[in-house]
DOSE-888064 format. One record per residue (C-alpha): residue in three letters; chain; x, y, z. Coordinates in steps of 0.1 Angstrom, whole numbers. Example, Ala and Ser with C-alpha at 12.3 -4.5 7.8 and 13.67 -1.06 7.14 Angstrom:
{res = ALA&chain = A&xx = 123&yy = -45&zz = 78} $
{res = SER&chain = A&xx = 137&yy = -11&zz = 71} $
This chain:
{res = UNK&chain = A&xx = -68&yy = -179&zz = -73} $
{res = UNK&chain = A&xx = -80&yy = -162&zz = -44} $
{res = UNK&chain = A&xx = -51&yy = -150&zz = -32} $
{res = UNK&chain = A&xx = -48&yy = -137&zz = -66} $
{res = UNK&chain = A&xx = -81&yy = -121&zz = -59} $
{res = UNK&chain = A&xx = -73&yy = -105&zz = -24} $
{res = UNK&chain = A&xx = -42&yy = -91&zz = -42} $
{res = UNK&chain = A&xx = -60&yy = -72&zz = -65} $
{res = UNK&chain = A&xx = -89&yy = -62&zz = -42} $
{res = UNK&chain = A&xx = -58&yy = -49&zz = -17} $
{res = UNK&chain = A&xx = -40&yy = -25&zz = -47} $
{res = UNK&chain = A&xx = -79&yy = -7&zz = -53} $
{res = UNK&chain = A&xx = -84&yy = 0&zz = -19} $
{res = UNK&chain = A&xx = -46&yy = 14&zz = -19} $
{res = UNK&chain = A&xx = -53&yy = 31&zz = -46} $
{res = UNK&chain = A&xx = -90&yy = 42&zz = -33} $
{res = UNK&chain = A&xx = -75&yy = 48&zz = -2} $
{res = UNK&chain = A&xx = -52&yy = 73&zz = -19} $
{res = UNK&chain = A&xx = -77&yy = 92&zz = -38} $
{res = UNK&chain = A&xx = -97&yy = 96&zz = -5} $
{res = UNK&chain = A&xx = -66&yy = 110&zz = 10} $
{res = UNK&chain = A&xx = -56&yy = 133&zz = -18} $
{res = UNK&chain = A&xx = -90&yy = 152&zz = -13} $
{res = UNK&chain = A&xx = -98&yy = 153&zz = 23} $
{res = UNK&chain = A&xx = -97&yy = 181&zz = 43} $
{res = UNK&chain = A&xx = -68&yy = 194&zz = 56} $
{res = UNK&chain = A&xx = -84&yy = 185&zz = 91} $
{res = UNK&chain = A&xx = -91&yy = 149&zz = 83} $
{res = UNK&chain = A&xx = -55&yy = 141&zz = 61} $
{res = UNK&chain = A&xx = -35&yy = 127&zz = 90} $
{res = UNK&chain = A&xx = -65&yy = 98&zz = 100} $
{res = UNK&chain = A&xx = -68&yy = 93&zz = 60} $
{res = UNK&chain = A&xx = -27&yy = 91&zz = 53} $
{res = UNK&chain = A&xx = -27&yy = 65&zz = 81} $
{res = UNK&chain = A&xx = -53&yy = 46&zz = 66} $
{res = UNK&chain = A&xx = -31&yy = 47&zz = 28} $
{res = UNK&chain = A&xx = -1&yy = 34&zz = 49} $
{res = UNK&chain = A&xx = -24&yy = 9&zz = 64} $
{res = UNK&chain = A&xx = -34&yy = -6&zz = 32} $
{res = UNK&chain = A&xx = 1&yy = -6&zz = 18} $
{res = UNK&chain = A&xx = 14&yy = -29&zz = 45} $
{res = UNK&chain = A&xx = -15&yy = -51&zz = 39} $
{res = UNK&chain = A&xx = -7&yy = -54&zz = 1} $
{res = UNK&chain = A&xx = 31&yy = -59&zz = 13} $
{res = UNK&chain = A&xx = 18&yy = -85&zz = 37} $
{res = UNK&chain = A&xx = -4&yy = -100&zz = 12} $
{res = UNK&chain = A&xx = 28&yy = -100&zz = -15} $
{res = UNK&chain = A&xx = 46&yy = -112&zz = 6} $
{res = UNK&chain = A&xx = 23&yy = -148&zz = 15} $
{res = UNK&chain = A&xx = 16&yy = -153&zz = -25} $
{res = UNK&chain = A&xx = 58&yy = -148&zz = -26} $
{res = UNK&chain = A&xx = 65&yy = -172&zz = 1} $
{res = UNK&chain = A&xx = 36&yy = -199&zz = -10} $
{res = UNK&chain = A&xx = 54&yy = -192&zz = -43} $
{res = UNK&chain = A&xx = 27&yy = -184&zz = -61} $
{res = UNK&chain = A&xx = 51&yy = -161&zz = -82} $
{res = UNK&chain = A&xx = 88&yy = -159&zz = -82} $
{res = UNK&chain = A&xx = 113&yy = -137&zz = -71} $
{res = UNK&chain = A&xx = 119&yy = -113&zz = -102} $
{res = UNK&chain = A&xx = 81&yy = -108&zz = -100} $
{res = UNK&chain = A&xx = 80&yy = -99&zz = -65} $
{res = UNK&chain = A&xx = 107&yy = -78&zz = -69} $
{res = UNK&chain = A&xx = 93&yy = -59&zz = -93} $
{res = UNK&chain = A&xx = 61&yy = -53&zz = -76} $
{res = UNK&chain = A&xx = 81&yy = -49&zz = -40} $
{res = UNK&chain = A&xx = 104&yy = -26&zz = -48} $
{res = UNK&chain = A&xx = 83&yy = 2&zz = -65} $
{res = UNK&chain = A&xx = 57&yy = -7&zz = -28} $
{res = UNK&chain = A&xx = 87&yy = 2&zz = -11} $
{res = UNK&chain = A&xx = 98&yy = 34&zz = -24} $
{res = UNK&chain = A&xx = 59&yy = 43&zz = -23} $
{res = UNK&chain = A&xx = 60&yy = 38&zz = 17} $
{res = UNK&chain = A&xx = 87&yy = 60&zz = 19} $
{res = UNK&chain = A&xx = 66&yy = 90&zz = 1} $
{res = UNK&chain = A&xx = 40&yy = 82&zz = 27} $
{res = UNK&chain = A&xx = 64&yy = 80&zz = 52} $
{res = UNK&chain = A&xx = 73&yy = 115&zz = 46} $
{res = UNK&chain = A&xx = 35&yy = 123&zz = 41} $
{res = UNK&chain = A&xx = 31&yy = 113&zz = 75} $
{res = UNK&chain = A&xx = 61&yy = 136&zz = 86} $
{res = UNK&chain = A&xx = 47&yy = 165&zz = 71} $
{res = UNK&chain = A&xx = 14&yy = 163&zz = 85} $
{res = UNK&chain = A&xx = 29&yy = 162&zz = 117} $
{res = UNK&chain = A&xx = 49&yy = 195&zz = 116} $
């Protein structure tokens, strides 16, 4: 259950995180954009434990993991653009 719980606390803070990112200023978007990919790998990681302890099986973590994944890779080239 409280795995269960950190899960869910992790994908709002994503998603917070996100928000926060969307509307800061164009000075302050390459600190927030590292703190979005931050969270992500910490929902991965957290995924990742309930997977392994097998708190759910493979077709659900695929469904969630693969979507996750495809997400970093926006960020990814987020992070890219930011840079240039």
């Amino acid at each position: 259950y409280s795995l269960g719980a950190r899960i869910d606390e992790k994908f709002l803070e994503f998603i917070d995180a996100i928000f926060f990112s969307i509307y800061s200023s164009r000075e302050s978007r390459a600190t927030s954009v590292r703190i979005v990919s931050q969270k992500l790998d910490l929902l991965k990681l957290s995924l990742r434990i309930a997977w392994e302890i097998k708190a759910f099986d493979g077709k659900k973590y695929s469904v969630i993991s693969i979507p996750l994944a495809h997400i970093g890779k926006i960020i990814g080239g987020w992070k890219q653009q930011l840079k240039k």
